[in-house]
Each structure stands twice: as C-alpha cells, then as structure tokens.
C-alpha positions, 0 to 999 in steps of 0.5 A: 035595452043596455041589460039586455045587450050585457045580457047577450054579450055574456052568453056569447062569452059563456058559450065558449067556456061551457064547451070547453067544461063540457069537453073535459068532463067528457074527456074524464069519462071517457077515461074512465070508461077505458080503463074499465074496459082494459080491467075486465079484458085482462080479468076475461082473457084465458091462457088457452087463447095464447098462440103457441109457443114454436121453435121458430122466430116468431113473425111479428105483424107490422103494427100501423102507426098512428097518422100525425096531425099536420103539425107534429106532435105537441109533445118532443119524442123521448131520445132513443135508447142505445139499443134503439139508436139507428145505425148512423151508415143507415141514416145517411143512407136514408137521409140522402135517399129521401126525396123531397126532404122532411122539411118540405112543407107544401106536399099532398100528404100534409094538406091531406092530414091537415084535412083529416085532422079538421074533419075530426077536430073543427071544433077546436079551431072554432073554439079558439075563434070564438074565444079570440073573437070575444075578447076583441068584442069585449072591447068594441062592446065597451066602445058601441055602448060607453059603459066602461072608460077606454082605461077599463076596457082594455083591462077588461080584454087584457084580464080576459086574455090573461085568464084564457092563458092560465086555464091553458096552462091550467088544463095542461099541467092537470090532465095533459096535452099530448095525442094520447090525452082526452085533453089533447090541443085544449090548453093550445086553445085557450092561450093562443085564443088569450094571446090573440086577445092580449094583442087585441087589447094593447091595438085598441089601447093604441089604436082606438083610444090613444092610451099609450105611445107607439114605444108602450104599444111596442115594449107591450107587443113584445112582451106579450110575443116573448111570453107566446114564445115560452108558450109555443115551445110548451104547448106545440104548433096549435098554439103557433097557429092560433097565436100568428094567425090572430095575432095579423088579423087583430089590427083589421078586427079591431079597426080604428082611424089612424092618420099614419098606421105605420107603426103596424108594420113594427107590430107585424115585424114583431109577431113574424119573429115570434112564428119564427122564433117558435119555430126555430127550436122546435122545427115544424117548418110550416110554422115559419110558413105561415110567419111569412106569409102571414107578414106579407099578406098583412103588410100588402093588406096594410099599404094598399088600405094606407097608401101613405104608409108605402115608404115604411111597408118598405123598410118592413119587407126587407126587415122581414128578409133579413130575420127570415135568414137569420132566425131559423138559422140561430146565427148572427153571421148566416151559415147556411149549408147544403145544396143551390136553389140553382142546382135544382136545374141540374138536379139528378133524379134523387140529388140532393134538395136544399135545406129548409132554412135556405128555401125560406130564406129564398123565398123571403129574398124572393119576395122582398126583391120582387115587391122593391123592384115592382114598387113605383116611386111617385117621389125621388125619396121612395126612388132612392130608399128603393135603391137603397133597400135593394142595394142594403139586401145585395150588399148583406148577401154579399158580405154577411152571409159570405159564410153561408154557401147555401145562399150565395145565388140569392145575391142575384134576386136583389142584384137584378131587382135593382137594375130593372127597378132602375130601368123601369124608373127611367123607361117610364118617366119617374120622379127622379128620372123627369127630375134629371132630364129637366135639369137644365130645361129651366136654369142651364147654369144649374148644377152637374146632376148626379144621380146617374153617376150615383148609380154606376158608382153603386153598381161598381162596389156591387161589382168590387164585391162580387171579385172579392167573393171571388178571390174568397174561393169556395164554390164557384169563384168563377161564377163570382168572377163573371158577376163581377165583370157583368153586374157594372156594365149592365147597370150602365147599360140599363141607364143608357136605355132607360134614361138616356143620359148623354141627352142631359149631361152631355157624350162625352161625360157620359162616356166617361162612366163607361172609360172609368168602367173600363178602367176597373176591370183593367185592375180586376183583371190585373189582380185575377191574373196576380192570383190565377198564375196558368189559369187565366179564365177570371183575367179572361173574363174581367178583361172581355168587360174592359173591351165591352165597357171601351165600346160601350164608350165608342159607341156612346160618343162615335159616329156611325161609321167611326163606331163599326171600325171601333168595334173592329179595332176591338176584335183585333184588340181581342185577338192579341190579347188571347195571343199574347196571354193564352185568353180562350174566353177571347173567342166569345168577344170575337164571336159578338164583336164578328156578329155585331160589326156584321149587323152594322155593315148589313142592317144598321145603318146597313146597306142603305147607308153604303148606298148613300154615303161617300164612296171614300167613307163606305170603303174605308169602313167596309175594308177596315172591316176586310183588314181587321178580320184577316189581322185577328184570323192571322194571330189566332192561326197558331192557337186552336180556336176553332169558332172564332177561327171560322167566324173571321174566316167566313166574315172576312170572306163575306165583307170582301165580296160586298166590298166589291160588289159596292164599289162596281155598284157605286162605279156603275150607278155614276155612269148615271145610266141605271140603278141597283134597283133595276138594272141587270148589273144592280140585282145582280150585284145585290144578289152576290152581296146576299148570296155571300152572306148565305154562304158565311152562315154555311160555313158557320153550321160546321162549329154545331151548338145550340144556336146552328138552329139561328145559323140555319135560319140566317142562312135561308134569309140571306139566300132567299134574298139572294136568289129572290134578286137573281130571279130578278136580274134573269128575267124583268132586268133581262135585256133579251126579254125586257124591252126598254131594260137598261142598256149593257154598259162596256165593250163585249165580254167585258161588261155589266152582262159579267157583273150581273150573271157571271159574278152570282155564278162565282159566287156561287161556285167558289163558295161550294168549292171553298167550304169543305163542310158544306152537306153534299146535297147543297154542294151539288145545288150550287154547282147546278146553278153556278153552270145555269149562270155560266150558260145564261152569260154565255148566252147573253155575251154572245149576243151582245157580241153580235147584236151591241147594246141596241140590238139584245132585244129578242125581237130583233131577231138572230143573225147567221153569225150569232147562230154559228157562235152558238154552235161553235160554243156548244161545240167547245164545251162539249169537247172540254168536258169529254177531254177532262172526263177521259183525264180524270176518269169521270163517268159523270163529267164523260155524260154530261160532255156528250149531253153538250155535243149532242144538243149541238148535233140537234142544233146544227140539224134542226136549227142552223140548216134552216136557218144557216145559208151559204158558206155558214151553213158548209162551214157549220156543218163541216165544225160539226164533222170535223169536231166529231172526228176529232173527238173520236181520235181523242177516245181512241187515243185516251183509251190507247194510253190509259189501257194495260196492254197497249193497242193488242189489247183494243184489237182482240 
C-alpha cells in the first residue's frame, strides 16, 4: 500500500513538470515555425507589390499596441533615445492632464486585462499552484506516512524549493522571458512556486516539528524574502504575485498546533516588506496592493483563529503602517509630496490626485487606526497598548513624517481613532474604566487613580505637537493651529462622557484638568501672538479654547444656575478680548455661547425651572443673561461684526421679554388665584415668552448661511407654540366664553385682560416694527393679528369695565352703557384713523377708517336702536351724527389745505 502511495505522490509531482517540459518544446517549435514562415514571405514578395513612391509624405497607418498584462511588462523598457525623448513641456502637460494617475490600481481596465490575460494564460497560474502545492504536500506526505525524519522532510521540501528556483532561472537565462519570448512568465513560475515551497518548509520545520527556534525560523524567512527580492527585480510582477500570495497562505496550508502562533505575525511583517520592497523599484503599484492587503487578511485571519495572539496582531498592524509609509517612498524620514487625500473634496474637474505612495500609505493608516480603535480591550494591558499603538501612530505622523506635506491629514485618522477608542472604552464599561470607577468602592483610603489624567496628559502633547506643526509653516498652519486648540479639549470631553470622572476623583479635581487645559492654551495663544504680530486668527483660535476649557471647568463644578450666568460672563469675556485685540473668530464663541445660554434659559433646565425656583434666583439669572447681552453687544458696536452683533441684539431682546413675562407670571400666580396653565393671564404670557423667541430666529434669517434652514425651523417651533397658547388664552381661557374661567385680577384697564391680550399684541407689533429685515409678507401677518389682539382687549376691557370680574360671562348678557361704549369706541377709532390717512396721505389707512366708521354706522342702526332706550339711544344716535359731520369738516379741511390752489380750486 505505502509503494503505491509513493507511487501516487510521484505522478502528482511529474505532472507539473511534464507540462512545463512539454510547454518549452512547444515553444522551440513554434520558433522554429516562425522564422520559416518570415524566410519564404520575404523569398516570395516582388518588388511590384511596393506601393509607389509620391511627392507627398507618405501617411503612416497608426500600428495598435499590444495589450499589456495587467501587471506590465516583466522586462524594463530601454531608455529613449535623444530623438525620442518627449518634449518635457508636453510631458507635464500630459502628465497633469491625466486623470486618475497611472499609478491608480483599482481601475476597469486593469481588471479587464487582468481577465483577458487569465483567459489565455490560466495555465500558468495553475502551473505555479501545482508546483506550490506539491512542495508543501511533500512535506505532509512525509508526516501522514513517517517515511523520513522531521529533519528529512524538510530538507526534502527546501531541496525541491531550490531546485524550482534554479530551473527558473535556468529557463530564463536560456530562452528568455520577456512578452516576445515562447518562454514568457515560465521562469516567474517556477520561483515563485520554489519560493512559496521554501516558506513552506522553514513553517513546518517551525511549526509542525519544533526544529528550530522562532530566531532561525526568522533569520531563515528573511533570507529567503531577501532572495524573492533579487528574484522579483529579475523575473517581473508574476514572480511578485506567486511568491506573496503563497507565501500568506503557507502557514494556513500547512497547519500545526501552536500554543502561541504569535510569532506569525513576524512572518507576515516579513513577507509584507518583501511585496514592498519589489515594488518599490520596479513600481507596478498593485504589487504593494496585494502586500497590503495580503497583510491584513492574513493577520484578521490569524487573530480571529488564535484570540490570544490579539495583543501581538496589534503591534503587527501598526508595524504594517509604518513600513507602508516608509518603503515605497525609499526614505527613513517620509518626504511624501503632492496633492491632500482632503483636497479631493475640493477637487476641480481634472485637479491634481495624490500620489501613489501617499493613497497607500492612506490606506495602510486607515486600516490600522480603524482595527486599533475598534478593537475591545477585555484587559487594562490590551486598553493601554491600544492607546499607546495609537497614540505611537499620531506622534510618528507628527514628527517623523513632518517633511512629507502629502501626509499631514492622515494625522487626523490615529488622532480621532484614539478618542473614540477612549470614549467606547468608558461608555461601554471597560476593563479599565470598571477598574477607575471601582477604586474606592472597596478601600476608600486607596491611592488617587490616574488613568484619566493620564489621558488628557497624552492629548495635551498631541495638542503641543499639533502648535508646533503649526509655528513650522508649510500648508495650512492653521489648519494646525485649530487642531491644537481642539484636539485636548475634546479629548476631555469624550472622558466626561464616557467615564464620568468627577463620580470618582471628585468636581473639583476634575475640573482642574480642565483649568490646566485652560492654562495651556493661554500660553499658545500667547506664543501664536508672539510670532503672528497683525494676524491674529492662530491667537484667536487658542484663546476661544482657553474660554472653552474655563467653561468646561464651570460646568463641571457649578450649579445649575451659577453655571448659565458662567456661560455669560464668557460671552462677555469674548467680546473684550475681540475689542481689546481685534479677534474676528471671537464672533464663533459668541455665536455658541448666545445659543447655548439660550438653550439653558428655554429648555435645560428651561423654563420649568423658572417656574419653580425662587423668584430672587430666577431673576438674577434671567437678568444677568439681559446685562451681559447688552455689555458684549455695546463693546462690539465699533467693530464690524455683523453676526454676532445680530445674535446679542435679537438675545438681549428676546431674554428681556421673558424676563418680564416671568416676573408678572410669578407676581400673578402668588395672588394664589389661577396658574400659567390655565388662566387667561398664563397663556398669554407664555405665548408672549414663545412668540419673543419666534421673533429672535427672524431676526436672525438676515446673517444667511447654511444654517437659515435651522433658523427657519426654530422659528416655526417657538411660533407655533406661541400661537398655539394664545388660541388658547382667546377662547378656553376667555372669561366671556368660558363659564368658571379664572377671574380677571386688577382694577379696569389695568388688569390681567392687558397681560393676556394686549401684551401677545406688542409683542407682536414692536417686533415687526423693530426687525427691518423681516420679509413683507409676514410683516403684514403681524400687523393683522397685532389690530385682532388690540381689538379683542378692547372688547374685553370694555366690558369688565361694565359688568367686573363677576359679570364677563356672555351669559350675563350687555348692558345700555357697555353697547354705547361700543359704539363710542368704533366711533373713536374710526376718526383716528381717517385724521392719520389724511396726515400721511394713506390710501390704505383712509379705507380702513371708513371700514371702522362704517361697522358703527351698522351697529347704531341695526343694533343700538333696538337695543338702546331713552336718553342713550338720542345720545347714540346724536355721536354718531355729530362724529360724521365732523368728520366731513375734516376732509374738507384736509383737503383745502394740502391742495395747490386753495379753495378756487375745490370749487371749479
């Protein structure tokens, strides 16, 4: 049985070689058959079949060039002569036209030709497979069957590797291996298949049989890679792809028990800088391609089958990032040029792409950040190898690759990778955050923890780095100048999320951090200013994240209302400083501090805390937001600042208007008669509160942008509210209509009927007189239900007037008096209006005067004599002739007076 397996084993192995043999006897007689073919077509052609000979140049049919293999060709093209040298203006001219660059690897037409070419050349690949394959089962041959010693075995399989390498080079040397040779991607064939079968036999002499120690098993790897390097430059991309592709899947296809296989990884990182080593002198770009992405698979494939080996997959990965940077690029210190992976978002048609190097050196960083911030740390040590991999990756970007311009915004993948990986860690419990929130559970006399700390010790150097990118000029300094004064406090921040500190080591230590934050970003700014002179944006910048990281610290230690009037005093703090230095990014600070305290006054804790809180509390905030508004909108009145000019403006309006309403809110609910939940006065006042804040965001449309959008739909909010509370107020709370509604409180026309009504109208009618801006259509709105308001509290206060707080039910009917007051009013704003028509010249307002006089004439004769009696009715009936006449006087008189030519005039 065993001499029929060996039997077996052998044909499988002559199978390979008898293509190959039978492949290059085919090849000899096809070139044979070529140049005989080439011999009698120039023995038979006659000199009569040449095309004649004319005075003109002769037009030369464009010849079709041959398709490419997907890889390039195995051979470097000769250097042009001096005649065929491009012109170098043409050159640059193509060269910048071309869109994607050359070096772009994922494009149609290269997986197309990498089709075409495995449609006519598969065999190849299979050849190289086989041969691969039966190397390593050679091996495993030996181990299933125990007919050599382990020591045997693997000589038998680096013998075999070996010889496939010198019949590669055997055949290439001999018959060649360009495109034009019968013999074409042979020799690539048999080393890369003796290659992967090297790599096969120094795994098993690891691996399966413990032979050697991982330092021979290394020493062993990299001499065979540095021998696939000479080969890859000699033999072309096949070799490349046979050897890396082999090469990662020799560990799966020869298998073993390990109790740690970490030492893989070294073997990965190994055969990864071989693909990239090729590459980098040769330049078919996919090859680094493949090394990369070979690197990753083989390593996601080697941690998820091996848990354990986690920590070590780590240190592979950032391994893999750095040498994906520093190889193709030939440098030790990084010098990548050229365009922004970031400036393809502002790409023009036709601009500039990065170049190679820089994408694979993005997509390595990408990778390797998003793994490390993904990955969960079941233990403190895997937390803060996590945080130091990241950490490593952001600091090697900052300083040793500060000469490489084409890399500066990949700093920004390890940088953000590490605070989310941060905030993850906390927000979902891990090792080391249950580690800091149970220090004092058990020993309340243990030691200060220090791992957060730790942390925002670790984002101010990032930050310090960051400023010192910044004062090192290039592009975008400040670009560099705003990462600095972001990247600390926002790391602060994620930890305030994420793992609540202050529940552990206390407000105030906590708000320490933020203090010394603080503190850093005085001196930055300081410096920024130092070097900047006039220019004043880097100061500008470092200062807005002092003021953030001081109210990070209030809002950490104060209460509830001591942290809003803190948030104030900043705004304030903000405008002096823009007065004092001339700080235009001042006006962003503004913006979100006016935005922020709004939120506090309105909706955290809101007015639901207004409401509750002791009056003497609620005003001090509520006013101190009034002051500091009016403060910070005075200095700023001799700069030109037009947003944050507006946002004070519009806030200080707004606050005041709920100030007061609060107040006559708070006043009113002590008479103990009545809420804000159901009272006339309530509703209306809480309308006024909403309708102010409507009136804020109109305002506000006139800076424009990006976010009028969230402007306008503020504004809808706050006035729908508004309005939804004065429907309210107008009819379910309407004493006249509602039986049992709460009782108007104070004497007549001064009363809760002004608050609830008359307040919503000047409200109304102020802010459509005090907005400029405001579109005309709206305008006119406002000034239809400001006269509906004015008109209803009339009303109503005319009839308390008559009838008291008992008596407004419309069920107790209308008196002779109240009718006639009716009428008399009618009749008084009838003429006020006619008189400002004729004063102004107002067509409009003349009309509506007359609609006003002409709903009292059809009140006295269809209501008030029927309803009149006695005196009162002669009395109704005689304001309503005497007001006509005179009226009548008044448009004579108007119109004598404002005519050319006198009363000559009048009577012709």
């Amino acid at each position: 049985m065993e001499s029929l397996l060996v039997l077996v084993g052998l044909v499988v192995l002559a199978m390979p070689v008898s293509i190959v043999v039978l492949l290059v006897g085919h090849a000899r007689l096809r070139r044979r058959v070529e140049q005989l073919e080439s011999r009698l077509g120039a023995e038979q052609q006659p000199d009569t079949e040449r095309p004649p000979q004319t005075q003109s140049a002769p037009i030369e049919a464009p010849t079709p060039e041959p398709r490419p293999a997907p890889w390039g060709s195995p051979k470097q093209e000769s250097p042009p002569t001096p005649d065929q040298r491009p012109d170098p203006e043409e050159s640059a001219t193509v060269t910048e036209s071309a869109s994607p660059p050359a070096a772009v690897v994922f494009r149609a037409e290269r997986f197309d030709d990498l089709g075409a070419w495995l449609r006519e050349n598969w065999f190849y690949a299979v050849s190289a497979l086989s041969l691969a394959l039966a190397g390593i089962f050679l091996v495993q041959y030996g181990v299933e069957n125990g007919l050599l010693p382990p020591a045997a075995r693997v000589l038998a399989a680096l013998g075999f590797g070996a010889l496939l390498i010198v019949a590669g080079e055997i055949v290439r040397r001999r018959y060649g291996d360009d495109e034009s040779s019968a013999t074409a991607y042979l020799p690539s064939v048999f080393s890369g298949a003796g290659l992967v079968t090297l790599f096969g036999g120094v795994l098993a002499a690891r691996q399966l049989y413990d032979l050697i120690g991982p330092e021979a098993a290394l020493a062993g790897m990299i001499a065979i890679a540095l021998v696939g390097l000479v080969l890859g430059w000699f033999h072309g991309p096949l070799l490349a792809a046979i050897g890396l592709i082999g090469a990662f899947a020799a560990p799966f296809v020869v298998g073993g028990d390990s109790a740690d296989p970490s030492w893989l990884y070294i073997y990965f990182f190994v055969i990864t800088g071989l693909g990239l080593g090729i590459d980098t002198v040769r330049r078919w770009a996919w090859v680094s391609v493949l090394s990369l992405v070979g690197a990753y698979l083989a390593g996601l494939l080697l941690v998820t089958g091996s848990p354990i080996t986690e920590p070590a997959f780590l240190v592979y990965v950032a391994a893999v990032a750095v040498i994906a940077i520093a190889i193709p690029a030939r440098r030790i210190w990084p010098d990548h040029d050229g365009a922004l992976f970031s400036e393809l978002l502002v790409r023009k048609t036709g601009g500039p792409w990065p170049e190679f190097p820089a994408r694979l050196a993005f997509g390595a960083v990408l990778a390797t950040s998003a793994i490390l911030a993904l990955q969960w740390a079941d233990t403190s040590g895997e937390f803060w190898l996590g945080v130091i991999l990241l950490a490593g990756l952001t600091f090697a970007l900052l300083i040793w690759a500060k000469d490489a311009p084409a890399l500066q915004d990949m700093t920004a993948l390890p940088a953000l990778g590490l605070g989310g990986f941060v905030f993850t860690h906390g927000f979902d419990g891990g090792a080391v955050a249950r580690g800091f929130w149970q220090t004092y559970s058990e020993t309340s006399e243990a030691a200060f923890p220090l791992a957060v700390t730790w942390l925002v010790a670790l984002g101010a150097v990032i930050t310090l780095l960051a400023a010192w990118r910044s004062f090192r000029g290039g592009r975008y300094p400040l670009v560099w100048a705003g990462a600095a004064a972001l990247y600390a406090p926002a790391l602060a921040i994620a930890l305030e999320l994420g793992w609540r500190p202050a529940s552990v080591i206390g407000a105030y230590p906590w708000a320490l951090h933020a203090v010394a934050l603080a503190a850093l970003m005085v001196v930055l700014a300081e410096r920024f200013a130092r070097v900047d002179g006039e220019a004043r944006i880097r100061p500008a910048l470092a200062t807005l994240s002092a003021l953030s990281c001081l109210t990070f610290g209030c809002v950490i230690v104060l209460s509830s209302a001591a942290l809003t009037i803190a948030f104030v005093v900043t705004i304030i703090a903000a405008a002096a400083l823009d007065r004092r230095f001339n700080l235009p990014p001042m006006s962003w600070f503004i913006w979100a501090g006016v935005v922020t305290v709004t939120f506090r006054l309105i909706l955290n804790p809101g007015l639901d805390w207004a409401l509750h809180a002791p009056v003497v509390e609620m005003a001090l905030v509520y006013g101190a937001a009034v002051a500091g508004y009016v403060a910070a909108w005075w200095m700023l009145r001799p700069l030109d600042r037009p947003v944050a000019n507006v946002m004070l403006d519009s806030a200080a309006w707004a606050t005041g208007g709920v100030l007061v309403s609060l107040l006559l809110l708070r006043w009113l609910e002590g008479l103990g008669e009545g809420g804000a939940d159901d009272s006339h006065w309530g509703l209306g006042l809480l309308s006024a509160i909403w309708l102010l804040l409507a009136f804020a965001q109109v305002q506000r449309f006139a800076l424009g942008g990006r976010l009028n959008w969230v402007r306008v739909a503020l504004g809808v909010f706050f006035a729908a509210h508004g309005l939804l509370w004065l429907a309210l107020a107008a009819t379910v709370a309407n004493p006249v209509l509602r039986f049992g509604a709460d009782p108007v409180l104070g004497p007549p026309i001064v009363n809760t009927l002004a608050i609830a009504y008359l307040l919503p109208a000047l409200v109304i009618g102020l802010s459509a007189w005090r907005i400029p801006t405001m579109p005309a259509q709206l305008r006119l709105a406002c000034q239809g239900v400001t006269i509906a308001l004015g008109a209803l509290w009339l009303g109503l206060t005319i009839r308390h007037f008559w009838q008291g707080a008992a008596g407004m039910y419309e069920g107790n009917g209308v008196s002779q008096p109240e009718l006639y007051t009716y009428t008399l009013a009618l009749l008084v704003i009838g003429a006020a209006l006619f008189y400002q028509s004729l004063a102004r010249r107002s067509d409009v307002m003349r009309k509506a005067g007359l609609a006003v006089i002409g709903l009292a004439v059809a009140k006295v004769f269809l209501i008030d004599i029927s309803g009149l009696g006695g005196l009162i009715r002669v009395f109704s009936l005689l304001a309503l002739g005497l007001a006509l006449a005179g009226l009548a006087w008044l448009n004579r008189w108007a119109k004598l007076r404002h005519s050319p030519q006198g009363p000559e005039a009048l009577d012709q």
